[in-house]
PAZAPA-4460 file (N, C-alpha, C; in steps of 0.05 Angstrom, whole numbers, plus 32768, in hexadecimal, padded with zeros to 4 digits):
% residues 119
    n_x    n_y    n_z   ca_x   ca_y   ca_z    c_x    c_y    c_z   seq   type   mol
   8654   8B78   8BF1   8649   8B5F   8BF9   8645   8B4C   8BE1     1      X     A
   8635   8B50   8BCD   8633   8B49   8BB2   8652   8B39   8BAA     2      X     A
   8663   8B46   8BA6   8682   8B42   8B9B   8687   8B28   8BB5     3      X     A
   8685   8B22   8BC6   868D   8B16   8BD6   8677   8AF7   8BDE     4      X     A
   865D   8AF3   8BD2   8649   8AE7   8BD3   8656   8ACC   8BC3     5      X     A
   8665   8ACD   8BAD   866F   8ABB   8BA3   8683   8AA5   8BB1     6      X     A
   869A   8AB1   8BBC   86AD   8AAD   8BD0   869E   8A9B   8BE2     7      X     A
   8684   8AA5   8BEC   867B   8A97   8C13   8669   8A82   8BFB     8      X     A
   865E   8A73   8BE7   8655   8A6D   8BD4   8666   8A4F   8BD1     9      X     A
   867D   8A5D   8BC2   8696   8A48   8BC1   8694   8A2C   8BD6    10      X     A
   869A   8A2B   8BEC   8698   8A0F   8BF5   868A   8A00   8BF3    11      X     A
   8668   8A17   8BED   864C   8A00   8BE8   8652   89EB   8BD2    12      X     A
   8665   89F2   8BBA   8665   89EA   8BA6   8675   89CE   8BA5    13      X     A
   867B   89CA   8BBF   868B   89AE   8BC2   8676   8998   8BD1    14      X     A
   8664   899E   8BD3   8647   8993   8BE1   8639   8989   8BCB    15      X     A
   863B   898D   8BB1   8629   8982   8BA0   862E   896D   8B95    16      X     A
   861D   895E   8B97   8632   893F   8B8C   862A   8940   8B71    17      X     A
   8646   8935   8B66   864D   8930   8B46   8643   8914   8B37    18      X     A
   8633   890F   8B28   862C   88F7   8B21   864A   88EB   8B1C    19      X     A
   8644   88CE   8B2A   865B   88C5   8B21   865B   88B6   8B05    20      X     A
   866E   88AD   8AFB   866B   889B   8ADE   8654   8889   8AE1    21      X     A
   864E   8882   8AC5   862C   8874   8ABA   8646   8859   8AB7    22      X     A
   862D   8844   8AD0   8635   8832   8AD7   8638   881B   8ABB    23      X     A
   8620   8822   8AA9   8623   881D   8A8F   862E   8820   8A77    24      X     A
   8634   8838   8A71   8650   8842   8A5E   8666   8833   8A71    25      X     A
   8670   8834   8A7D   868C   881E   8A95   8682   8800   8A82    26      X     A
   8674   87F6   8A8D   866D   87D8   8A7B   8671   87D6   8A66    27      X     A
   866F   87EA   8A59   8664   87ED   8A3E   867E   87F1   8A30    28      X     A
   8697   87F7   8A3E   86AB   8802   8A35   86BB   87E6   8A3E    29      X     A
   86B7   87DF   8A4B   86BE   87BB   8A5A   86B7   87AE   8A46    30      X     A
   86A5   87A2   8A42   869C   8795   8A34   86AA   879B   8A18    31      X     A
   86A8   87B2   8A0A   86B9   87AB   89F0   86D6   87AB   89F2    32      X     A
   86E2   87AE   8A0B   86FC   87A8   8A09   86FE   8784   8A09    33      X     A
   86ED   8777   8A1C   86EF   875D   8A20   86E4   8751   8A0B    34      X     A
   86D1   8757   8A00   86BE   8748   89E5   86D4   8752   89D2    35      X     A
   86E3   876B   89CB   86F0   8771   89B6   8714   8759   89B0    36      X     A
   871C   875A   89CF   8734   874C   89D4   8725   8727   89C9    37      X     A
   8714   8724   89D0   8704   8707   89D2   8702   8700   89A9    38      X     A
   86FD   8714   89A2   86FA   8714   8988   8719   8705   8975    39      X     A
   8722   871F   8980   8746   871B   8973   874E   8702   8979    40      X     A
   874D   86FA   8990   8755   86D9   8995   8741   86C1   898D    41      X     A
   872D   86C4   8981   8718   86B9   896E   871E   86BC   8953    42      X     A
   8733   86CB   894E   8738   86D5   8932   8728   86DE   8928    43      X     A
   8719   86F0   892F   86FC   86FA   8926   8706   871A   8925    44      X     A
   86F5   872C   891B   86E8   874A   8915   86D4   8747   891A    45      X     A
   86CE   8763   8928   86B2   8777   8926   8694   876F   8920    46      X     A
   869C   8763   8906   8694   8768   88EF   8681   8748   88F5    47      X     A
   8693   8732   88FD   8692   871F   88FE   867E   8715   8919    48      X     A
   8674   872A   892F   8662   872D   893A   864E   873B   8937    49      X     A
   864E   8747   8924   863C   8757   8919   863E   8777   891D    50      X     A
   8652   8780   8925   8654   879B   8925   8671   87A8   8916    51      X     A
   866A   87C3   890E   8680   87CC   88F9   869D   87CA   890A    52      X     A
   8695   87D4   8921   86B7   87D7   8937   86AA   87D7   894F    53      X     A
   86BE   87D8   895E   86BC   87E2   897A   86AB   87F9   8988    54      X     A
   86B0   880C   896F   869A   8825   897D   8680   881E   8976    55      X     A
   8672   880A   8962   865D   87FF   8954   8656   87F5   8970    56      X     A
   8665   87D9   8978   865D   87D3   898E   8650   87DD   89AD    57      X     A
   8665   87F6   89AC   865F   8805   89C7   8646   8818   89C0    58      X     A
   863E   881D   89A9   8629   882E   899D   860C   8817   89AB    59      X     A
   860A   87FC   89A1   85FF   87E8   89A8   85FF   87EA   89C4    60      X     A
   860A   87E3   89D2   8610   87DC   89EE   8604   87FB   89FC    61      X     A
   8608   8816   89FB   85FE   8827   8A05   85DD   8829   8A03    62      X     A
   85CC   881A   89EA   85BB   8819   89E2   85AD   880A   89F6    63      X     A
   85BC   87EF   89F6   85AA   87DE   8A06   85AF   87F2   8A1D    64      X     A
   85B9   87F7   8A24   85BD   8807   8A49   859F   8819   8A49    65      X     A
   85AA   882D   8A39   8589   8837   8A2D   8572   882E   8A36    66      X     A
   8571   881B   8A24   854E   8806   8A1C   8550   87FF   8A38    67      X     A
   855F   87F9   8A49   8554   87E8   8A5E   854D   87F7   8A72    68      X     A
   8567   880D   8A74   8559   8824   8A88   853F   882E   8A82    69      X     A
   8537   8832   8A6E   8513   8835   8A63   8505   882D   8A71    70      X     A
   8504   880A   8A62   84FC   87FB   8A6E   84F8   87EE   8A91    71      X     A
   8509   87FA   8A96   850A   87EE   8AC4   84F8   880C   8AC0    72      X     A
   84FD   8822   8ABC   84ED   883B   8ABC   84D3   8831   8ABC    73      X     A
   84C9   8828   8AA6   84B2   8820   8AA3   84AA   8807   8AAB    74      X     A
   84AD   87F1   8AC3   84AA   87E5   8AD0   84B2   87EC   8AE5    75      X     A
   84B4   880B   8AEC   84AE   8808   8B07   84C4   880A   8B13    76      X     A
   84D4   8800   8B0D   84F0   87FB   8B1E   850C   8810   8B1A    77      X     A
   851E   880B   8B29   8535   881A   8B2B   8555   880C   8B35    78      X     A
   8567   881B   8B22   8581   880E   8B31   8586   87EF   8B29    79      X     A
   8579   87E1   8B1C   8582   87C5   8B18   858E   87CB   8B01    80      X     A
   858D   87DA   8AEB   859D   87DB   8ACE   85BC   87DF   8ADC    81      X     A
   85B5   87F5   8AEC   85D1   87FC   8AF1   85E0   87E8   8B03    82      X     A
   85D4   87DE   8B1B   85DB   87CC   8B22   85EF   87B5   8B0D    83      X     A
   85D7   87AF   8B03   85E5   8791   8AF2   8605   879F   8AE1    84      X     A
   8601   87B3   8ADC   8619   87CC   8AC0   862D   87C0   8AD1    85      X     A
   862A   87C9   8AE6   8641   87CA   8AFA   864C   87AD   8B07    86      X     A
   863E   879A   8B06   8640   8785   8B0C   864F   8776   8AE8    87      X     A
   864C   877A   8ADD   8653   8774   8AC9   866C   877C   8ABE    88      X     A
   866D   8795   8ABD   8688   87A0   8ABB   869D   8792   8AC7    89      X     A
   8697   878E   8AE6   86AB   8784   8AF3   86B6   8760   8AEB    90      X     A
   86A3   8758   8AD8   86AC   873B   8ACF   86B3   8739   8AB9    91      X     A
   86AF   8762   8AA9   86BC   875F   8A93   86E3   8763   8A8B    92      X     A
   86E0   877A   8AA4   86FD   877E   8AAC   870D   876A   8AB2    93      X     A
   871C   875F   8A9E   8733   874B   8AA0   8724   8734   8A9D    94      X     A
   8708   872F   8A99   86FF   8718   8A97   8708   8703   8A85    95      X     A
   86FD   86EB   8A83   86F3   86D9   8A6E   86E5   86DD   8A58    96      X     A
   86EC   86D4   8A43   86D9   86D8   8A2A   86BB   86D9   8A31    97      X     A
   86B8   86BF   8A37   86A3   86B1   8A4F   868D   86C0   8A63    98      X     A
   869C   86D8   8A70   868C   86EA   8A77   867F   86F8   8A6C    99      X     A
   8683   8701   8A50   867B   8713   8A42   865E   86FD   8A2E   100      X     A
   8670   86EA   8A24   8660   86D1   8A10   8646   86C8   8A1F   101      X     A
   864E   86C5   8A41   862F   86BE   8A54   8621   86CB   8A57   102      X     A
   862A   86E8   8A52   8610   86FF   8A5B   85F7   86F7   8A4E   103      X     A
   85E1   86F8   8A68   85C8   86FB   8A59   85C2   8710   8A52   104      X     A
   85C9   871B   8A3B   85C1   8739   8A34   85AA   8747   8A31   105      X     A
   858D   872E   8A28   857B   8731   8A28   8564   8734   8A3F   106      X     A
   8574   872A   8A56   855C   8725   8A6F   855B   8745   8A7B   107      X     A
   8547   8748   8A85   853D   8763   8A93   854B   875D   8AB3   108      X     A
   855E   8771   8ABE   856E   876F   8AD3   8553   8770   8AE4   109      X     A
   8542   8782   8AE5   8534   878A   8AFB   851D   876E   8B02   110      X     A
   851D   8756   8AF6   850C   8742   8AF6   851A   872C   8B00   111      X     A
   8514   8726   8B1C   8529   870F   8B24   8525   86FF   8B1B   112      X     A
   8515   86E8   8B0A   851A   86D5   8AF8   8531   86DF   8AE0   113      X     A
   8535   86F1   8AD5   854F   86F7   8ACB   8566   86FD   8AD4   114      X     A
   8569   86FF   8AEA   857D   8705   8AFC   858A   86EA   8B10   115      X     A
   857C   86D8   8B06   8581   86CA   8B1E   857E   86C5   8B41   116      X     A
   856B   86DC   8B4C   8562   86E4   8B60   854A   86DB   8B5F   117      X     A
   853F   86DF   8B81   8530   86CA   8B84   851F   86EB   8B91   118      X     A
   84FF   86E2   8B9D   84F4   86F0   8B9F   84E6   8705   8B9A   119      X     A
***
């Protein structure tokens, strides 16, 4: 019975859901493709935004993801970091310089006066 416990086991293991990708590393990887491409056609470096390279940047950018998820943690709230990651990403993919240059990077997603939301 033992030898065979594993086997009747097996299908459970397709029932467990897999986190899917961090909606923020995705942005985060967006973003320095779009801010990195935005650079080169600025004739600019890294360097020239203030970071050593690209992985400098995404070092940055995972940080803020960080601090903010803390932060909604400690206000209480949930899901708006990720929310906004993901909303963002998607204007960084193939975007405009523009999308990346407008981000308010500083506002707290979970605070609808920074968000733009009302209520």
């Amino acid at each position: 019975m033992i030898r065979w416990l594993p086997l009747l086991l097996l299908p459970l293991a397709g029932c467990v859901d897999e986190p899917g990708p961090d909606p923020c590393e995705e942005m985060c990887v967006a973003a320095e493709a779009l801010y990195g491409g935005c650079l080169t056609d600025w004739g600019l470096d890294w360097a020239a935004a203030g970071y050593q390279d690209g992985d400098d940047f995404l070092d940055a950018c995972d940080t803020w993801a960080w601090e903010m998820r803390l932060l909604e943690e400690a206000a209480g709230e949930s899901g708006a970091v990720d929310d906004t990651c993901e909303a963002r990403e998607a204007s960084f993919v193939d975007g405009p310089c523009e999308a990346f240059t407008d981000t308010p990077w500083s506002d707290f997603p979970w605070v609808p006066e920074d968000t733009g939301a009302t209520g």
